[in-house]
C-alpha positions in Angstrom: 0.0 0.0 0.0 1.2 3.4 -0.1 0.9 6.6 1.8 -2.7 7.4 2.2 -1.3 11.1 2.4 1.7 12.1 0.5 3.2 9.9 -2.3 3.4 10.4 -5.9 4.7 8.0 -8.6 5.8 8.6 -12.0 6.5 5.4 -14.7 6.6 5.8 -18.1 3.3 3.3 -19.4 3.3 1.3 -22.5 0.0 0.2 -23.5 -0.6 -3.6 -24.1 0.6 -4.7 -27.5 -1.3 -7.5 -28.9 0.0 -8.1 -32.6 1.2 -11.5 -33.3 4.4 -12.0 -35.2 3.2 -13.3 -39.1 3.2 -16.7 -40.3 6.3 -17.2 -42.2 5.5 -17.6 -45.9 6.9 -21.0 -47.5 8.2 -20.2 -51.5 7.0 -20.8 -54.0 8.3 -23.6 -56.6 8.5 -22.8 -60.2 8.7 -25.7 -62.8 4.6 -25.0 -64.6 3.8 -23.4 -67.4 4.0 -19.6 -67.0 0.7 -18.9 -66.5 0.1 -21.7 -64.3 2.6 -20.5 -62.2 1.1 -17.0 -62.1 -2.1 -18.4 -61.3 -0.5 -20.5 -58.8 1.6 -17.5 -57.1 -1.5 -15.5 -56.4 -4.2 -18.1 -55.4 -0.8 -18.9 -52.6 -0.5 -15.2 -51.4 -3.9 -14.9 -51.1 -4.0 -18.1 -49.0 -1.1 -17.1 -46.7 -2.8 -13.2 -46.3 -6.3 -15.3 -45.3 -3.6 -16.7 -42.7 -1.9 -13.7 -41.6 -5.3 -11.9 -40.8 -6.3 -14.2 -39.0 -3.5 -14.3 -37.1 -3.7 -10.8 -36.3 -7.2 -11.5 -35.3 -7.9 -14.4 -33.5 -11.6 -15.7 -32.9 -13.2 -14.8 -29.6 -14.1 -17.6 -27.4 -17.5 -17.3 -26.3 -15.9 -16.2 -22.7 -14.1 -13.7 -24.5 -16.6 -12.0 -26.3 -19.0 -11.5 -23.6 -16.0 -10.3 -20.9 -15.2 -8.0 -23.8 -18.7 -7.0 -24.3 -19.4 -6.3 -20.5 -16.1 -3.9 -20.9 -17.9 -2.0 -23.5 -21.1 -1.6 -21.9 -20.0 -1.3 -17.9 -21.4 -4.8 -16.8 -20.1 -7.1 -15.0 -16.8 -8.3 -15.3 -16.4 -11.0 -12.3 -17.8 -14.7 -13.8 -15.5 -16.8 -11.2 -15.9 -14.7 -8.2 -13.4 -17.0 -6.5 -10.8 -13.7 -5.5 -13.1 -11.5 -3.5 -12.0 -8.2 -4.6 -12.4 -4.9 -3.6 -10.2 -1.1 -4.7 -8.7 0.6 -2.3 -9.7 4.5 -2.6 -6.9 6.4 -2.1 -6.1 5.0 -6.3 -9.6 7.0 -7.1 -9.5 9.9 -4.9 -10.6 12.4 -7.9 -14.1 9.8 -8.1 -16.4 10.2 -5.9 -16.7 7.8 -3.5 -20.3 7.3 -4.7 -19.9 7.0 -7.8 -17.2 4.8 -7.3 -19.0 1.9 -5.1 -21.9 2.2 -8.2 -19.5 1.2 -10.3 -17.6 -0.9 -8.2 -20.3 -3.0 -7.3 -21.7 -3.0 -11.5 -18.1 -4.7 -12.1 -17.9 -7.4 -9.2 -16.5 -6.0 -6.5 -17.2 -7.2 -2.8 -16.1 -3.7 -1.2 -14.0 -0.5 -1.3 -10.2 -0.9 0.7 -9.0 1.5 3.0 -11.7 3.7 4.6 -12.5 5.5 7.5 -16.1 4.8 9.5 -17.9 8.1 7.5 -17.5 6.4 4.6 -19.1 3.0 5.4 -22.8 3.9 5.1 -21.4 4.9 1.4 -20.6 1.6 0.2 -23.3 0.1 2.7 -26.1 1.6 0.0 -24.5 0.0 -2.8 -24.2 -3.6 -1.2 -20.9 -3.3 -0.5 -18.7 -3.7 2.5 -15.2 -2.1 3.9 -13.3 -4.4 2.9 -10.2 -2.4 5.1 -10.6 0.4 7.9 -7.5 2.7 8.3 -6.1 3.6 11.1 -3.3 5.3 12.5 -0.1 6.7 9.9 2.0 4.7 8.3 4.7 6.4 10.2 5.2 6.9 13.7 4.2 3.6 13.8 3.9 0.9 16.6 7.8 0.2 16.6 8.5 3.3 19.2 6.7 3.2 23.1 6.7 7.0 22.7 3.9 6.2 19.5 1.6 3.6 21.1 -1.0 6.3 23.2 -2.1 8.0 19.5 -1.5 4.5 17.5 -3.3 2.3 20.5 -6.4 4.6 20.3 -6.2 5.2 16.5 -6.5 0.9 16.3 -9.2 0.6 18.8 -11.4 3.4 17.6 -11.3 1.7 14.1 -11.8 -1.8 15.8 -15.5 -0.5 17.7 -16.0 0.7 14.3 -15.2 -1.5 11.9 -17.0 -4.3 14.0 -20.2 -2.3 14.7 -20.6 -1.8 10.8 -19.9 -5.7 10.7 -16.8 -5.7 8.7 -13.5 -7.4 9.2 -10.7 -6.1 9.1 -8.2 -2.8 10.7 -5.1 -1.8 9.5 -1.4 -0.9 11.3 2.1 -0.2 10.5 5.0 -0.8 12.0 6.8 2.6 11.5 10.5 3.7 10.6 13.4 2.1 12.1 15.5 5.5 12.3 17.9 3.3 13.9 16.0 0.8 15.3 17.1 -3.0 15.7 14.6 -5.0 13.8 14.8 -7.2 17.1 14.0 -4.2 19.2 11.5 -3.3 16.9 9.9 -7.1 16.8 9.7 -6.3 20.8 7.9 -3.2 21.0 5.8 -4.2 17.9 4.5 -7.2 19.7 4.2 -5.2 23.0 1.9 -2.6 21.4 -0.2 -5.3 19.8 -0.6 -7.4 22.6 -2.7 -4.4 24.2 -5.2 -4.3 21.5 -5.2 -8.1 19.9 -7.9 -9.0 22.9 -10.2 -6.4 21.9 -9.9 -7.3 18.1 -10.2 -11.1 18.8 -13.5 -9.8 21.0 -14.9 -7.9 18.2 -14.2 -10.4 15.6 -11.9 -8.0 13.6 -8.2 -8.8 12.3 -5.7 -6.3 12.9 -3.0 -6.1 9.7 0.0 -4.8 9.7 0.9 -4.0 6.1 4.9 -5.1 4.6 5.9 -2.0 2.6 9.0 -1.3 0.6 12.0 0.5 1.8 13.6 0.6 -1.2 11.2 2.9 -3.3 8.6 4.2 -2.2 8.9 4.1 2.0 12.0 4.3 3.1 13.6 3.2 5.9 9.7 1.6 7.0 10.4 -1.4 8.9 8.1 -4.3 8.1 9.3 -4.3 5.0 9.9 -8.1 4.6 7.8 -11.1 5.3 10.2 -13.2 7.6 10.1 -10.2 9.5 6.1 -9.8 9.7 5.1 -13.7 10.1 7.5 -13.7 13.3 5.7 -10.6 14.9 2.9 -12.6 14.2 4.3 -15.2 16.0 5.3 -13.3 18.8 1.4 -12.0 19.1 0.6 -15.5 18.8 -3.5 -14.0 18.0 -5.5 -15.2 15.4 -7.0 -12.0 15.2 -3.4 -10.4 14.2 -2.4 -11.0 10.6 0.0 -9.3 8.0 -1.4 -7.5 5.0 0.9 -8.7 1.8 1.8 -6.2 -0.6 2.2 -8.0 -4.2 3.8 -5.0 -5.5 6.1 -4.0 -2.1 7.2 -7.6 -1.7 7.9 -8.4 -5.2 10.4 -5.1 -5.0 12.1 -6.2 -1.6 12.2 -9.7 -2.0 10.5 -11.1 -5.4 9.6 -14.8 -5.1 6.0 -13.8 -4.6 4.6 -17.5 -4.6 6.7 -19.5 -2.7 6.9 -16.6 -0.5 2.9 -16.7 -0.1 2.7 -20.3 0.4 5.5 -20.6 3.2 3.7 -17.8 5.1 0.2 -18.6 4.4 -0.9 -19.1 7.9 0.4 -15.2 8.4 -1.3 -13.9 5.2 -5.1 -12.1 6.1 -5.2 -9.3 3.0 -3.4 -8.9 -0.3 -2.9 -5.6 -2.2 -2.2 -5.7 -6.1 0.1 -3.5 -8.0 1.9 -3.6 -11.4 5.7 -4.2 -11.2 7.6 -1.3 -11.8 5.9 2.2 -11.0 2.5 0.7 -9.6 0.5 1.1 -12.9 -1.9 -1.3 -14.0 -1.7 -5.1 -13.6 -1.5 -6.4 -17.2 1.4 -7.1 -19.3 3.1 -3.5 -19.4 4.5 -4.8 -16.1 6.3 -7.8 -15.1 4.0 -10.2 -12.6 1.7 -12.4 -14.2 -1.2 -12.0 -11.9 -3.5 -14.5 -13.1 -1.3 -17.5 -11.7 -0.7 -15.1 -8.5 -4.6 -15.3 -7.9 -4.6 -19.4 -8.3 -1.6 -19.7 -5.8 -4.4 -17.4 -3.4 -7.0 -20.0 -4.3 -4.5 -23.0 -4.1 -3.3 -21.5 -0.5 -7.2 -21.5 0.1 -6.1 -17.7 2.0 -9.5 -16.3 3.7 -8.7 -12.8 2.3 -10.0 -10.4 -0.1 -7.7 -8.7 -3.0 -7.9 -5.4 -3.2 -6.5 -3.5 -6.5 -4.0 -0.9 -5.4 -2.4 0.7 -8.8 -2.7 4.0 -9.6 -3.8 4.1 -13.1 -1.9 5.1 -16.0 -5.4 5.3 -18.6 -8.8 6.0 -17.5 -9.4 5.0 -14.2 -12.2 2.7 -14.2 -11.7 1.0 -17.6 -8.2 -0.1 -16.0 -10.0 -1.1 -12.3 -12.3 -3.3 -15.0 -9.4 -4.8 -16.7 -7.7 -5.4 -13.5 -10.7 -7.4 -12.0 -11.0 -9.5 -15.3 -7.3 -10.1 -14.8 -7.4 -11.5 -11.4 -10.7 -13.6 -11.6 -9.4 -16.7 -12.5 
């Protein structure tokens, strides 16, 4: 996820390219007559141009053509509806959140990601639910004593919250090191949690603290890997306190994003998408291939939703509609 506050990104975006190398074109043999061979020349290149355009234009599958016809006319995209998803709204900020549930829900989406308690009645009306509540900053974070009074109340607050709505699922960070041990940090994480986890577990809500990059986009952030994450939740040692995995922060710091995903399952409670470099959209201007991403979720059999977090390079809800095609598999 990124900074629901300040952050900006820039990447240069290269729209999908789907022509098809042509079919290589076999010669021609002389040895007729020379108008045979004339006639026999053009009835060939005619033949191999047949080929070629369709080629460059492959039949539709019956799939296919209606996914591409409920792109055209704003229907619904999810079929499968395997991969709960959701968009987090700090992507859309310039739609109104209104507007953007409406169109959220015409798609196939279960909820909106990453909002505060004034915005649930919102997606409420549109038969949608929070699929994330935020909480306190991103940084100071839980990793400093001096933090946990502002970030302790920040977490419960959301917590009454998010469970009177009937929703799941709060937010935390874990802050910047500024010279911070990570085994320090792993202590006074676990400390701070261990205040709150009982009222989560009470509530029926999962607390997730989300793995960021420090190499990009949040430096110096310190739950920036998943080793790191899965043994404060160990520490915590709550059902009720999970780690919220960043496809796009842990494919910078660490890559390996499905073996990763299955050796920390038990730790995994929320995923966030995000094209790979520069956060843009999730198709193939980037370098994940998201569609086997989602069938390790399914595989893993993760209780989570997926909520798209790009910022989009094109219009924004065509590219939320393409994303959600991507990733129901």
């Amino acid at each position: 996820m990124t900074s629901r506050h300040t952050l900006s990104h820039h990447s240069d975006h290269v729209d999908p390219d789907g022509d098809r190398h042509p079919l290589s074109r076999r010669q021609l043999i002389g040895g007729a007559a020379a108008a045979a061979a004339v006639i026999g020349a053009a009835a060939t290149s005619a033949a191999f141009a047949a080929q070629d355009a369709s080629a460059q234009d492959p039949p539709r599958s019956d799939d296919e053509a209606s996914q591409a016809a409920a792109q055209a006319q704003g229907g619904k995209v999810v079929k499968n509806g395997r991969v709960r998803q959701s968009a987090c709204r700090w992507c859309y900020s310039k739609i109104d959140l209104d507007k953007l549930a409406a169109e959220g829900k015409k798609m196939g989406l279960v909820g909106i990601d990453l909002l505060g308690p004034n915005d649930f009645e919102t997606v409420k009306k549109h038969g949608l639910v929070c699929t994330m509540t935020n909480s306190h900053p991103i940084h100071p974070g839980l990793n400093k004593r001096k933090n946990h009074e502002s970030c302790l109340k920040a977490i419960r607050e959301a917590v009454e919250a998010t469970s009177a709505a009937g929703f799941k699922n709060v937010i935390c960070f874990s802050g910047n090191r500024e010279g911070q041990s990570d085994e320090e940090g792993l202590d006074v994480c676990a400390e701070a949690l261990k205040q709150v986890v009982g009222l989560a577990e009470q509530k029926k809500v999962t607390l997730c603290m989300e793995l960021l990059n420090s190499k990009v986009d949040h430096k110096d952030y310190m739950c920036d890997h998943t080793a790191w994450g899965a043994e404060l939740c160990k520490r915590v040692g709550s059902e009720r306190f999970k780690l919220l995995y960043d496809i796009y922060h842990m494919q910078i710091m660490e890559g390996d994003v499905i073996r990763t995903m299955r050796t920390f399952k038990d730790c995994i409670g929320h995923v966030h998408t995000g094209g790979v470099p520069g956060r843009r959209e999730i198709d193939d201007s980037q370098e994940l291939y998201y569609p086997a991403i989602m069938k390790a979720v399914l595989d893993l059999k993760l209780d989570c939703y997926v909520a798209q977090e790009f910022i989009p390079a094109r219009e924004p809800i065509a590219s939320l509609r393409q994303a959600v095609g991507i990733c129901d598999v």
